[in-house]
N, C-alpha and C positions, 0 to 999 in steps of 0.2 A: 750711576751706570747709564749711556745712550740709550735712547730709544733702539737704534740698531743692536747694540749688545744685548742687550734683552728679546728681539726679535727669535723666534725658533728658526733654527737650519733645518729645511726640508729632509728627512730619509732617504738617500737614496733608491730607487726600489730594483728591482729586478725585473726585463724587460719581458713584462706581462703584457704590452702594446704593441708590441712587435708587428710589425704589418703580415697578414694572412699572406703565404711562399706558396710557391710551387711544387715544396717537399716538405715533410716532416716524420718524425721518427716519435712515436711517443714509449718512454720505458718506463714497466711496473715494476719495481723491484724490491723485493724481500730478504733481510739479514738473516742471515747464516749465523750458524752457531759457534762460527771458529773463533778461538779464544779473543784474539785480536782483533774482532768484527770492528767491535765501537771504534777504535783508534784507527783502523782504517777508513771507516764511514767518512769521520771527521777529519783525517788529512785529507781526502779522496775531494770531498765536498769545499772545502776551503780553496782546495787547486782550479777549479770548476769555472772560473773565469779567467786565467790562464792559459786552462786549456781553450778554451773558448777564440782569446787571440793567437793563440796558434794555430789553431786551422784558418781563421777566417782571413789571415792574412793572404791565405794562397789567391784567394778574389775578394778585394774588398769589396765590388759589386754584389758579391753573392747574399749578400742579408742575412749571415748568416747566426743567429740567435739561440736561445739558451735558457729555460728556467727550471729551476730545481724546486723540489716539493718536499715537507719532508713528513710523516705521519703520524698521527695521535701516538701511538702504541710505542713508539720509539721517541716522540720526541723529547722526554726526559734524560735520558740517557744520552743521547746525541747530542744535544744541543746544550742542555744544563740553565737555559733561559727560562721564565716566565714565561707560562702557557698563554698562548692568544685564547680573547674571551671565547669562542667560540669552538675552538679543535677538539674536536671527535672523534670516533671512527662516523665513517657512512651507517648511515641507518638506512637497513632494509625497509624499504613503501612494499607491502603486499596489498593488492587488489581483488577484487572478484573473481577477477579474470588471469589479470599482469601482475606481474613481480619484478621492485626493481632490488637484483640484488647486491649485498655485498662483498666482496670480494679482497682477499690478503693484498697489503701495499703496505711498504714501511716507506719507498721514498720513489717519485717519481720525473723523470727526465722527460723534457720536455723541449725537442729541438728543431728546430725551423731555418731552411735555406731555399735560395732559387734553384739550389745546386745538390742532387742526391750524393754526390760523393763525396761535401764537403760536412755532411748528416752522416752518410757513411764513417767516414773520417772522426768526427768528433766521439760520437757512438764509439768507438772501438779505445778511443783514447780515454775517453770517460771509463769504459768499462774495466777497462787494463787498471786504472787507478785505484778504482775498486775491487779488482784482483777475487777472489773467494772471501770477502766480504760479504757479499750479495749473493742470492739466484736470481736468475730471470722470471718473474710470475708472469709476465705478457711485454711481447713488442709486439706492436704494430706501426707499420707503414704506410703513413699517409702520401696522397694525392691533390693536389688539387682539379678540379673536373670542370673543364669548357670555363664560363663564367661563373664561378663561385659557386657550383651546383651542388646538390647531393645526388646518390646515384635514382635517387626514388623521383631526378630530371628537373628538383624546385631548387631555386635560389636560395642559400642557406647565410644565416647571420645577417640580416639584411636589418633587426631590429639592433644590430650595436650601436653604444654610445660611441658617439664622435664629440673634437672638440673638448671643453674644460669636463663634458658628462663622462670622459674616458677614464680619468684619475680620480671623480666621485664615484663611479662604482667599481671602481675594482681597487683603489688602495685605501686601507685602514689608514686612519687619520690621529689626534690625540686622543681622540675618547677612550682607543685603547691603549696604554702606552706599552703593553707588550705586544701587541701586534703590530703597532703602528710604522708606515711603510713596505707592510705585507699584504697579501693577498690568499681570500682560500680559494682552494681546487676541487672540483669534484671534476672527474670523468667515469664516463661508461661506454661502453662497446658494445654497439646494437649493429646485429644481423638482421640483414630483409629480407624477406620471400619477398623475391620479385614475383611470381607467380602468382600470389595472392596481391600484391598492388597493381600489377598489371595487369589486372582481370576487372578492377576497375576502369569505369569510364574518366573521362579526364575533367568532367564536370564534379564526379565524384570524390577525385583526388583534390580538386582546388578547394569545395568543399570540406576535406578532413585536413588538411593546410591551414587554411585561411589567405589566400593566395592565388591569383592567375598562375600559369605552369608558363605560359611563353614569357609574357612582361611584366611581371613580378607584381601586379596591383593587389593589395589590399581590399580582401573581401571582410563583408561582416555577417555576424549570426543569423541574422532578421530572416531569412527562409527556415532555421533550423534553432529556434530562443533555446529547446532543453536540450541542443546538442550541440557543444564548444568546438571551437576549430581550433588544430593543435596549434597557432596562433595565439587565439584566444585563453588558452589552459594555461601557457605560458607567460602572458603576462600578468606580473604579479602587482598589486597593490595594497598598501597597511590599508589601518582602519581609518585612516585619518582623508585617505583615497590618494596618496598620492606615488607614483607608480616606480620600483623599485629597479632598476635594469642591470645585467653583468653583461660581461664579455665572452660570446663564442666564438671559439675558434677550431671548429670544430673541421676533422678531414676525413674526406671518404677513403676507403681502403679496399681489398677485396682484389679476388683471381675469378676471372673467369674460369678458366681450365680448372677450378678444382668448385666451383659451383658459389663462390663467396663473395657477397656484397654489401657494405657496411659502411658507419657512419660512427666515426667516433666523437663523443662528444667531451669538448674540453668545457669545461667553464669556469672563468675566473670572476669571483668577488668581493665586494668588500664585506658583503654581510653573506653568511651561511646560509643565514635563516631563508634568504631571497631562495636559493635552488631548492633547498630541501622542500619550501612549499609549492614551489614550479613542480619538483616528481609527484608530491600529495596528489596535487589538483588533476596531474598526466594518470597516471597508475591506483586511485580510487576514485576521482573523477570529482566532478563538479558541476551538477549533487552527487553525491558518492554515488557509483553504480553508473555513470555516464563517463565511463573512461575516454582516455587520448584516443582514439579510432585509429591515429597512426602504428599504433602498441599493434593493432591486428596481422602488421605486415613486419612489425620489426620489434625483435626480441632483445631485450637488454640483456648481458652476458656476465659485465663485472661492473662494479662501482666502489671507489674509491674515495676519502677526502685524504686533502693535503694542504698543510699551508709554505705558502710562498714566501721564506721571510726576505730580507734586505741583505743585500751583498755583503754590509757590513758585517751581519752576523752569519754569514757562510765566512766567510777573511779570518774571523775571531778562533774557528774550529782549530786551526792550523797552529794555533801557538802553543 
């Protein structure tokens, strides 16, 4: 056999790179009990790229994107594949103070365009697909704010991999061969009191950041050693020191007129373990008892895992 016939064919993955839009729609959804839930799940899911070039066709400018999640709890049943090393539910972090909790998600949609109505659009065809298969446990609507901001006015995602570090951390590679090609998901939906961040000063906020608020510079500890900047909680490194990184994509959301402002956080990676010890170090702190300071103004709401597998085994559901 050639050196090339023996070569592996890459996975195709699922487009977890997608460039940060103008709009996004993220959905939590939960199977229903209806007799023909599974059978629908799994035609519903297989169509899902499909659907996908059906709407995006209307602008192919539009950027319009797509990745599907699907959850510990169901992914037996759904899927019938070899569990990825890692698939869980979310585990609850309780703190001192903060709690990040858990929250019901069998499978999550996850949709991204320049364009609201072609989110719209997709959203409503997906959902039709899935018919009384599902309920809704959460939609929310994202934004994107001025330049890449969050509404608490700082630049968000600014530590992503770019380059060949964007497919080392967020796609499983051979070490798993069941997951391999995939990606996990955690999200959560955190509410802010602007009231309480705005009552700080803006030395203060850059401080619990780690971060300038105008020009996005990089602050470090050295004024405050036993007190981490939500920067600093966040980045993770093994024992070995060498630093572990995922992908946010994370969108603000929120009505004024009804008092609501928020920051959903998406994150995609290759390894689990990297978020779950991002929340440890946020929500019991680091030394325990030395929480995120951000936690003071914005309250996590839900939390979820999901893995992201490869198109090929969403394609497979349908036969």
């Amino acid at each position: 056999m050639s050196d090339s016939a023996q070569r592996r064919v890459p996975i195709e993955p699922q487009r977890v790179d997608a460039p940060l839009t103008s709009n996004a729609i993220m959905l939590t959804l939960t199977l229903t009990s209806a007799p023909d839930a599974v059978a629908t799940v799994r035609s519903a899911l297989a169509s899902v790229g499909d659907l996908v070039k059906n709407v995006a066709v209307r602008d192919l400018s539009g950027a319009l994107a797509c990745t599907v999640g699907i959850g510990s709890d169901v992914w037996d049943a759904v899927t019938g594949a070899p569990r990825p090393a890692e698939l869980h539910p979310f585990r609850e972090v309780r703190g001192a103070v903060h709690t990040a909790p858990s929250t019901p998600g069998d499978l999550f949609v996850h949709i991204r365009a320049e364009r609201h109505d072609l989110c719209f659009e997709l959203e409503r065809q997906i959902l039709d697909a899935f018919g009384g298969a599902v309920a809704v446990a959460d939609e929310t609507v994202g934004f994107r704010y001025f330049d890449a901001r969050d509404l608490l006015g700082f630049v968000d995602g600014t530590a992503n991999p770019v380059g060949d570090a964007l497919p080392a951390s967020t796609l499983i590679g051979a070490e798993d061969p069941a997951g391999e090609g995939g990606s996990y998901l955690v999200v959560q939906k955190y509410v802010h009191d602007m009231g309480v961040w705005r009552a700080h000063s803006t030395e203060t906020q850059e401080a619990i950041i780690g971060r300038t608020k105008l020009d996005n510079v990089e602050l470090d500890d050295a004024a405050a050693p036993d007190q981490k900047s939500h920067k600093t909680l966040s980045t993770i490194t093994d024992d070995a020191g060498v630093e572990h990184d995922i992908l946010r994509d994370n969108m603000p959301f929120g009505s004024p007129a009804h008092g609501e402002f928020g920051t959903y956080f998406i994150g995609y990676a290759r390894e689990l373990w990297v978020i779950e010890r991002m929340l440890e170090r946020m929500f019991i702190g680091d030394p325990p008892g030395k929480h995120d300071r951000i936690l003071d103004a914005s309250s996590a709401c839900t939390g979820s895992v999901f893995f992201i597998p490869p198109p090929v085994l969403l394609e497979s559901l349908g036969a």
